[in-house]
C-alpha positions as CSV (number, residue, x, y, z in Angstrom):
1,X,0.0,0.0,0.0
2,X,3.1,2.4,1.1
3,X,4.8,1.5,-2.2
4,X,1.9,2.9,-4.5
5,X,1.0,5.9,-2.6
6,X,5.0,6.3,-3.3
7,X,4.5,5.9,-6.9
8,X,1.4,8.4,-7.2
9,X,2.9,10.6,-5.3
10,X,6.2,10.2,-8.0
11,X,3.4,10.4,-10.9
12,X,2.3,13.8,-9.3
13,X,5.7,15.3,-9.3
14,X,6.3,14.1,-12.8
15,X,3.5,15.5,-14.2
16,X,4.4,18.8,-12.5
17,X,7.1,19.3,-13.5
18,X,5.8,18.5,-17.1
19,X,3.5,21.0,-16.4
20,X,2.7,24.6,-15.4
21,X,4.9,26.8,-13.3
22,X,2.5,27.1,-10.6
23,X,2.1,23.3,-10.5
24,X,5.2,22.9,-8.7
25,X,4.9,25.7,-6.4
26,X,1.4,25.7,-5.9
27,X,2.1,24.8,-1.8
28,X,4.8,27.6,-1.5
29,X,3.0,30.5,-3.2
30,X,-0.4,29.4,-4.1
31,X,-2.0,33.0,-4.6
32,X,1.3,34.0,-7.0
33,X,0.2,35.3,-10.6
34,X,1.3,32.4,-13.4
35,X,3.3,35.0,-14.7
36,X,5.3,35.7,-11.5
37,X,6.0,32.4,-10.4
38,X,7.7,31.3,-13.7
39,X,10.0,34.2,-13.3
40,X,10.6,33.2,-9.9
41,X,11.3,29.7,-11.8
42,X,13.6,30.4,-14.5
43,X,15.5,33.0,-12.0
44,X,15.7,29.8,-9.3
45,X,17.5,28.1,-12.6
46,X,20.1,30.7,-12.8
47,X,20.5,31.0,-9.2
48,X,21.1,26.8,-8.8
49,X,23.7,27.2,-12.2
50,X,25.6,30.0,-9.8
51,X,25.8,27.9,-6.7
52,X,27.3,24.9,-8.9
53,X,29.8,27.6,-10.0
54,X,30.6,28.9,-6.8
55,X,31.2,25.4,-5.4
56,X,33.7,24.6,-8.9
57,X,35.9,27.7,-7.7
58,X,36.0,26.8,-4.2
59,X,40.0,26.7,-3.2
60,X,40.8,23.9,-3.2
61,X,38.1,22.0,-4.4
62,X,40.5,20.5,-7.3
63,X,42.9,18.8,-4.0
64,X,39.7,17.1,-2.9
65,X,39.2,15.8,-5.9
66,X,42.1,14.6,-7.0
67,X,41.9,12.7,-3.7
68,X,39.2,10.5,-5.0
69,X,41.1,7.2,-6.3
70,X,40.4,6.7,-10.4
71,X,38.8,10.4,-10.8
72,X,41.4,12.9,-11.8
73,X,44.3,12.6,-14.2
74,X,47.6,12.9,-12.1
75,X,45.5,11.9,-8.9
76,X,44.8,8.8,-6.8
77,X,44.9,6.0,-8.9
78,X,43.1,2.3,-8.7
79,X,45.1,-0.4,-10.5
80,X,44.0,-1.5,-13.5
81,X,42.0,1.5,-13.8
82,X,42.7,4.9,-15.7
83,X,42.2,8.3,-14.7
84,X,40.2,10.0,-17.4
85,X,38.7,13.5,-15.9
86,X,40.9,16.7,-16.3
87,X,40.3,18.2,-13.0
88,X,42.1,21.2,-14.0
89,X,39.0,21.8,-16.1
90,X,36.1,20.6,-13.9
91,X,37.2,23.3,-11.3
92,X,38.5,26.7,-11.1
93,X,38.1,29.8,-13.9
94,X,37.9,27.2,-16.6
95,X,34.5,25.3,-14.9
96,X,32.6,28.6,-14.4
97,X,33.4,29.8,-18.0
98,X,31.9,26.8,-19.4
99,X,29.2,26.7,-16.8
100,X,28.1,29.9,-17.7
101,X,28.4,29.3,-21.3
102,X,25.8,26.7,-21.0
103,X,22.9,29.3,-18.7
104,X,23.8,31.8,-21.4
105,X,23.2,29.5,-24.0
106,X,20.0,28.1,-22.6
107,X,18.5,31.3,-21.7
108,X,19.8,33.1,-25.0
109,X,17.4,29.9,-26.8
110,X,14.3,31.5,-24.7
111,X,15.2,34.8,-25.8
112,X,14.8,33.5,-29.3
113,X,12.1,31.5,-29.3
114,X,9.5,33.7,-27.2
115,X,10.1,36.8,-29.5
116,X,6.7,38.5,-29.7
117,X,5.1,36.4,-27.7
118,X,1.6,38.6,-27.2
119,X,-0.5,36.4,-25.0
120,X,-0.6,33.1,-23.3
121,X,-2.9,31.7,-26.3
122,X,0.4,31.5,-28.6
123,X,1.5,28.2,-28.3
124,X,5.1,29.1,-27.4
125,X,3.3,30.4,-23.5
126,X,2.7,26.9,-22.6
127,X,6.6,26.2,-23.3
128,X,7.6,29.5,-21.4
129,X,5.3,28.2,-18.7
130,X,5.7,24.2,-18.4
131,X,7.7,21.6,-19.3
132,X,9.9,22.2,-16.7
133,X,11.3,18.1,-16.9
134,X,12.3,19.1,-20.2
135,X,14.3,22.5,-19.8
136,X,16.3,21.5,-16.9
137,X,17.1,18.6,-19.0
138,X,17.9,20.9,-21.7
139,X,20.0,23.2,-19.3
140,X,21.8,20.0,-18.0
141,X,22.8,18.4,-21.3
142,X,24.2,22.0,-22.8
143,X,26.1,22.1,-19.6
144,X,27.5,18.9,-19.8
145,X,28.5,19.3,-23.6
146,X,30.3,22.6,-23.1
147,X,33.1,20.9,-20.9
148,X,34.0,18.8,-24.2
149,X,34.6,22.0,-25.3
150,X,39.0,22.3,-25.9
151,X,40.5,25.0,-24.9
152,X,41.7,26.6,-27.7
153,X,40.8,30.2,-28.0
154,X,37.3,29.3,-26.4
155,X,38.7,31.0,-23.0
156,X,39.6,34.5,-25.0
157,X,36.7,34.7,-27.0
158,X,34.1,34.3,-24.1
159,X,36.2,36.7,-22.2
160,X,34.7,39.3,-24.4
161,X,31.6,37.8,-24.8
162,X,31.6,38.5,-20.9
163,X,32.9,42.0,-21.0
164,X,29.9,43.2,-23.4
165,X,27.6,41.3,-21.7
166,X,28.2,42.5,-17.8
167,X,28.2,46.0,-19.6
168,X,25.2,45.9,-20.5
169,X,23.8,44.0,-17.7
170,X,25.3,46.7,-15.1
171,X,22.5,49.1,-17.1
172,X,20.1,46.8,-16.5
173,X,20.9,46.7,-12.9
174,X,20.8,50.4,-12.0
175,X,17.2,50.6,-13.9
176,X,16.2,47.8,-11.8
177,X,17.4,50.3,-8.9
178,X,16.3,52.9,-10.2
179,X,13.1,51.6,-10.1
180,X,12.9,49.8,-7.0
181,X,14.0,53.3,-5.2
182,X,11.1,54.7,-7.2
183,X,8.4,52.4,-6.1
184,X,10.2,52.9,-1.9
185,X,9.8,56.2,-2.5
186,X,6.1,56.3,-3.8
187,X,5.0,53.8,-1.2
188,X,6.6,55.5,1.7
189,X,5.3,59.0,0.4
190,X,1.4,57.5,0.4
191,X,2.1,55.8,4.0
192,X,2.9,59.3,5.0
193,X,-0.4,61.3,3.3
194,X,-3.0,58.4,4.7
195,X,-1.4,59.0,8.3
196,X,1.6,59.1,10.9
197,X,3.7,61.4,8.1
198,X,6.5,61.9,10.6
199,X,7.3,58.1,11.2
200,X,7.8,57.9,7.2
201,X,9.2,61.2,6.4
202,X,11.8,60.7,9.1
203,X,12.3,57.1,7.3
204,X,12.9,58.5,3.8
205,X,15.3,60.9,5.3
206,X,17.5,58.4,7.6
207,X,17.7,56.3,4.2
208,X,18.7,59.0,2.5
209,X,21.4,60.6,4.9
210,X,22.5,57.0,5.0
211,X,22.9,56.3,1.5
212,X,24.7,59.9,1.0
213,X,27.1,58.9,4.0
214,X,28.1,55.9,2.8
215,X,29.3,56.9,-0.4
216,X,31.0,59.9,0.9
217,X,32.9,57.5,3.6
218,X,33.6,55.5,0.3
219,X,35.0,58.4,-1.9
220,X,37.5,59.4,1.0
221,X,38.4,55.9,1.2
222,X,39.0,55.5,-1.9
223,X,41.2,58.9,-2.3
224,X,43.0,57.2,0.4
225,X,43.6,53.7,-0.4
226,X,43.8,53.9,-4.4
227,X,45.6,57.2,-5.3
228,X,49.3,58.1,-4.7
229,X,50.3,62.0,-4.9
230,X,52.7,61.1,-7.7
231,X,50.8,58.0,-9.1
232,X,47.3,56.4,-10.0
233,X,45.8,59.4,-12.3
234,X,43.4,57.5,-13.4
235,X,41.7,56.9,-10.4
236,X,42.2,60.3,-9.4
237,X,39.9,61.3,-12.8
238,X,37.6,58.2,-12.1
239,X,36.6,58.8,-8.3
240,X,36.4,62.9,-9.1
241,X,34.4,62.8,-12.4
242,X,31.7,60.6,-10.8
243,X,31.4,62.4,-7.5
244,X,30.9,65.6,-9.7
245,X,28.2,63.9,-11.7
246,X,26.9,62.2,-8.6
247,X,26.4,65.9,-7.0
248,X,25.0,67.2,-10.7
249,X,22.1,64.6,-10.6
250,X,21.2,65.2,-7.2
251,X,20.7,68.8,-7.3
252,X,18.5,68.0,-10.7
253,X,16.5,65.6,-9.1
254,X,15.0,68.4,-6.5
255,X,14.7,71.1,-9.2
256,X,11.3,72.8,-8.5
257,X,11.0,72.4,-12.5
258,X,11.6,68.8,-12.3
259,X,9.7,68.4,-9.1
260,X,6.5,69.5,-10.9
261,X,7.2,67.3,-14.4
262,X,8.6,64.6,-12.1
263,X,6.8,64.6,-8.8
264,X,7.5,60.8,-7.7
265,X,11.5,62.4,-8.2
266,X,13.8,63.1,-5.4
267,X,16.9,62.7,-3.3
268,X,16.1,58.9,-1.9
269,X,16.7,57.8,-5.3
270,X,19.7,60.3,-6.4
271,X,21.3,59.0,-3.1
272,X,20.8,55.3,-4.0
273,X,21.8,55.6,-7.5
274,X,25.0,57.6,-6.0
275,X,26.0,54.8,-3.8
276,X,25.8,52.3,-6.6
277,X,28.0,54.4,-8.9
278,X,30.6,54.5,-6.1
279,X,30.1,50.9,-5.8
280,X,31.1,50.5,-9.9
281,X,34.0,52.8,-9.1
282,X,35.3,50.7,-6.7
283,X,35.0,47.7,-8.7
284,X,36.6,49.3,-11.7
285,X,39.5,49.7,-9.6
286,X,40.3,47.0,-8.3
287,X,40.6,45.6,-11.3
288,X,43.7,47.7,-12.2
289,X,46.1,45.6,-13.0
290,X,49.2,48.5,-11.1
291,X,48.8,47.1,-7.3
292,X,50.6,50.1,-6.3
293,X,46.8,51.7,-7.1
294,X,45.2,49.0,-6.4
295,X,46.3,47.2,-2.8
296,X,44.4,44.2,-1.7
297,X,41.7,44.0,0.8
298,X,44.3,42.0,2.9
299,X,47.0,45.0,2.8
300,X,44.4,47.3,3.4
301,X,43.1,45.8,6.8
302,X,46.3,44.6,8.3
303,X,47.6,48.3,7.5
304,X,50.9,46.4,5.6
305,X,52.2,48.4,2.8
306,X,51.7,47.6,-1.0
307,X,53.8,45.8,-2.7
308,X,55.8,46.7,-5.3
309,X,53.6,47.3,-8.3
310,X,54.0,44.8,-10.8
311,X,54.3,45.3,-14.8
312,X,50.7,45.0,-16.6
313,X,52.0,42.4,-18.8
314,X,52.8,39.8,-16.0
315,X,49.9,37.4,-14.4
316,X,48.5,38.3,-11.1
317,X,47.4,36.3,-8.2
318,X,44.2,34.4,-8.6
319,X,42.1,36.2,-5.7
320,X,38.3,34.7,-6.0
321,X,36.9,35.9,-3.0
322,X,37.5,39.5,-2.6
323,X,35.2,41.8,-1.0
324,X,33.5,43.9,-4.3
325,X,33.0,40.8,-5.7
326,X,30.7,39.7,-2.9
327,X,29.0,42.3,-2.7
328,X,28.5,42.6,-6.8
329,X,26.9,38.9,-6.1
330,X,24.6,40.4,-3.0
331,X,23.3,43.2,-5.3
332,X,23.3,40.7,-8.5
333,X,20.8,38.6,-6.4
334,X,18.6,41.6,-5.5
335,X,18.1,42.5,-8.6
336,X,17.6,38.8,-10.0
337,X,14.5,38.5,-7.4
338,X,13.4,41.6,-8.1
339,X,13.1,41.4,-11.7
340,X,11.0,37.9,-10.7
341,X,8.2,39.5,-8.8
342,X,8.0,43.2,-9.6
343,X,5.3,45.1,-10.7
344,X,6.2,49.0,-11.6
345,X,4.1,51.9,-12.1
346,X,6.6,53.7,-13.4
347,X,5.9,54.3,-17.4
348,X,9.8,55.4,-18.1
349,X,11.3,52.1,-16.5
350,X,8.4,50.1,-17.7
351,X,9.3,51.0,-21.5
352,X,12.9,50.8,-20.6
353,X,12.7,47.5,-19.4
354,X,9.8,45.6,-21.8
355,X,6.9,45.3,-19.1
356,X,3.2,46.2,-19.2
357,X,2.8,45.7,-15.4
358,X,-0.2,47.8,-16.3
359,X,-1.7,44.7,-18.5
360,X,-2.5,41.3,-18.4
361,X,-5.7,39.7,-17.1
362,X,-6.4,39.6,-12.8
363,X,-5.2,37.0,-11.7
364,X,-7.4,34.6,-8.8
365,X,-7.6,32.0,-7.3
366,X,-9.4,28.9,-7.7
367,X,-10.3,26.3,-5.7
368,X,-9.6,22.7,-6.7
369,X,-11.7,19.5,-5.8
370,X,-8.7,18.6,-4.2
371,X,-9.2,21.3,-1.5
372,X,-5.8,22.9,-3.2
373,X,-6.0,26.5,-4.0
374,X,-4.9,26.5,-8.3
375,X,-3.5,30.2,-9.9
376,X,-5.6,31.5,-13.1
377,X,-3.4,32.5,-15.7
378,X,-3.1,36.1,-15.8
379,X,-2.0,36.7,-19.2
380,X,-4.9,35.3,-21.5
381,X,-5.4,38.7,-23.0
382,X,-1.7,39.9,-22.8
383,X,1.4,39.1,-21.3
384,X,2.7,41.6,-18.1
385,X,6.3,41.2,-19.3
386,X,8.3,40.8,-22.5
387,X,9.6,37.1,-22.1
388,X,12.1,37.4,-24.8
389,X,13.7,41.0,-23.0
390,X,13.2,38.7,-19.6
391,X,15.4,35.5,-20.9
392,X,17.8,38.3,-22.7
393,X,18.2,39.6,-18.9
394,X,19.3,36.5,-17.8
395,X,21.1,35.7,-20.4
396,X,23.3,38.9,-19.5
397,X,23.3,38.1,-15.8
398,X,25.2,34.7,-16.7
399,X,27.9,36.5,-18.2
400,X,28.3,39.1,-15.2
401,X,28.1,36.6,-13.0
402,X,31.3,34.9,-15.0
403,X,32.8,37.8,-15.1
404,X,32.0,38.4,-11.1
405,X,33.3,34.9,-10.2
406,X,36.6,35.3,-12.0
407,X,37.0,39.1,-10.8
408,X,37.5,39.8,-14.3
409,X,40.6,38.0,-14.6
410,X,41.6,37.7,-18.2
411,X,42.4,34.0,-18.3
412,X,45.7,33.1,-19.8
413,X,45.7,29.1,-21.0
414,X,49.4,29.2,-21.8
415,X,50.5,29.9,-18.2
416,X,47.8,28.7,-16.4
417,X,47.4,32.4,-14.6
418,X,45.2,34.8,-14.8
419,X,45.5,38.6,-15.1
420,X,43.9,41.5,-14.4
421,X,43.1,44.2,-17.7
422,X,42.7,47.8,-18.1
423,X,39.6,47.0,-20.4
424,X,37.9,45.7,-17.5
425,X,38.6,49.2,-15.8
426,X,37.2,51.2,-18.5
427,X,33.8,48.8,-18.9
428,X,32.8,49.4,-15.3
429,X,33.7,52.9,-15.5
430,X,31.6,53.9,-18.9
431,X,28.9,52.0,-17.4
432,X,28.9,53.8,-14.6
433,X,28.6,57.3,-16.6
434,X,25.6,55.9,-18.5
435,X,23.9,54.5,-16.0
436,X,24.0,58.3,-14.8
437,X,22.8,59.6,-17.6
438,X,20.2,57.5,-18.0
439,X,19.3,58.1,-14.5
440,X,19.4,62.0,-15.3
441,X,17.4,61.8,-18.3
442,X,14.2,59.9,-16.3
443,X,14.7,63.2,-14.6
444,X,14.8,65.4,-17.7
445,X,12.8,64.0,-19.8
446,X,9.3,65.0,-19.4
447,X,10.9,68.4,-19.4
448,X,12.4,68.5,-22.6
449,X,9.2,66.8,-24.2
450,X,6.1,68.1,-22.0
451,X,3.9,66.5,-24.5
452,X,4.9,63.3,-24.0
453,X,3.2,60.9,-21.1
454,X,6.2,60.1,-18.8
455,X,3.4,59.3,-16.4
């Protein structure tokens, strides 16, 4: 009797995960829009394909294995019995290259296939929605094939694919941001008007004052720690340029002009989007490959002087775990869930971003024989998001998280090191001014063209 209320209880799960995305989390969530949940879904996917990452670059996860008898070549060996896995390739900067090659590669497929999806009557919603068995089977099998792929120039040739990609994906992150400080703001302003204003007045400005602090603690740390009087120009240009922009879209932000165009502006957001930016900065810099201008966290918090700095040309240390790389990961994951379960009034970031939060059927919730609550779909009439743009987010977030993993190392296959690059520098950094600027033009805008509905 136990053994087949085991197998129908196997059978249910199958045909789950065959199924719709609020089949299998219909106990966790069961009054979450169809439309949400398989965000949450697909995101979960990138999130798992991160984990196995961050395990492969573990230090000294290749030791361990090479411990196991008849696993790596070179390691433990069982008589009669040949080592066949390259561990050199199964762990380390080599594993999450290829790892990530496979998400982006799966979630680049999506972005393909679901291109002008309008409504979940198109027959591509039910694979955007179900067949979950089938994906992460998909997902699996590109993942296994891509470490059959030789080295070669495959290393140097994703490198850039990486570079473009976590450009891009940065912009994407501060309109997430940008957003989300948006919809705080807005909510925390209609707390205040339907009563106890002073509790969330005094809220919006701690936030703010805190936000502001922070990155001014960070600029003097950074004047500090990564210029020299005689040396480091660059960040000396880097760390001023942006704190003048910083202060240039603050004061715009709480222009009585732009205040009345842009009411839902204000300083919450300008000092949110400021602490990012000084976040980028700080990122860009560490990846200078002079470590006279760029010491290491270790340096830094024992108080031991830098080394000498090293030519550009020669390979670097292989640090994986250094602190703006952590916290890149902590804002990457932010982001990731946000962009599962938002829902944005804001028309700019809307358009900006592919969504139609405004659209899409209401979603309710039915009632099942089983006693189970069930989620309509929401989208019959029209989708609330563009699930191409959505997959083509992803698809960017594997290659930052790549590029995050490896602290945008430039991998060198010849001497098994890897080394830091200017170009790396200059990425982060031109994000960082566009990002601004397209922060300042949600500010702008509706002035320039009053005619226009930025509402």
């Amino acid at each position: 009797m136990g053994a087949c209320m085991a197998l129908c209880s196997i059978a249910s799960c199958a045909s789950c995960l065959c199924g719709s995305a609020p089949c299998l989390l219909c106990g966790c969530c069961p009054s979450t829009n169809n439309s949400t949940v398989t965000r949450l879904v697909f995101s979960f996917l990138l999130l798992l394909g991160t984990l196995v990452s961050v395990i492969m670059i573990l230090p000294g996860m290749e030791t361990q294995l090479r411990k196991i008898p008849g696993f790596c070549q070179g390691g433990t060996s069982i008589p009669g019995i040949e080592n066949h896995v390259n561990c050199d390739v199964i762990v380390g900067y080599k594993s999450v290259y290829r790892m990530c090659f496979a998400m982006a590669c799966f979630f680049f497929l999506f972005t393909a296939v679901m291109i002008r999806v309008r409504s979940s009557k198109d027959p591509r919603a039910a694979i955007q929605n179900g067949f979950w068995f089938f994906k992460i089977l998909i997902l699996v099998g590109i993942a296994v094939g891509a470490f059959f792929i030789p080295d070669g120039t495959f290393n140097d040739v994703w490198f850039y694919f990486g570079i473009v990609g976590s450009f891009l994906f940065i912009l994407i992150q501060l309109i997430l941001l940008i957003d989300f400080a948006h919809s705080w703001n807005e909510l925390w302003v209609r707390n205040a008007e339907e009563g106890n204003s002073k509790c969330w007045f005094s809220g919006l400005l701690f936030f703010t004052i805190l936000h502001y602090a922070l990155a001014f603690a960070a600029i003097v740390l950074f004047y500090l720690y990564y210029t020299k009087p005689d040396n480091c120009a660059e960040h000396k240009f880097f760390i001023s340029f942006n704190l003048i922009l910083c202060v240039i879209v603050s004061v715009v932000s709480i222009l009585p002009k732009v205040q009345e165009a842009s009411p839902q502006s204000g300083l919450l957001q300008s000092s949110l989007i400021t602490l990012y930016t000084m976040y980028v900065t700080w990122s860009a810099m560490t990846n200078n490959p002079n470590r006279e201008c760029n010491p290491s966290l270790l340096s830094l918090v024992s108080n031991i002087s830098t080394a000498p700095a090293l030519p550009t040309s020669s390979p670097g240390m292989v640090q994986w775990w250094d602190a703006q790389g952590i916290v890149g990961l902590i804002i990457f994951l932010f982001c990731t869930f946000y962009a599962s379960i938002r829902s944005s009034s804001n028309a700019q970031v809307n358009r900006l971003m592919q969504t139609e939060e405004g659209k899409g059927s209401e979603g309710g919730v039915e009632v099942g024989e089983d006693g189970l609550r069930r989620v309509v779909d929401n989208e019959e009439d029209s989708v609330t998001y563009s699930y191409s743009f959505f997959h083509f987010h992803l698809f960017l977030a594997s290659l930052y998280i790549m590029m995050t993993l490896t602290n945008w190392y430039k991998p060198n296959t010849t001497t098994q090191a890897m080394q830091s690059t200017m170009p790396a520098v200059w990425v982060k950094i031109c994000s960082s001014w566009l990002s601004l600027t397209l922060y300042l033009w949600t500010l702008v805008g509706p002035l320039i063209f009053p005619n226009r509905d930025f509402n």
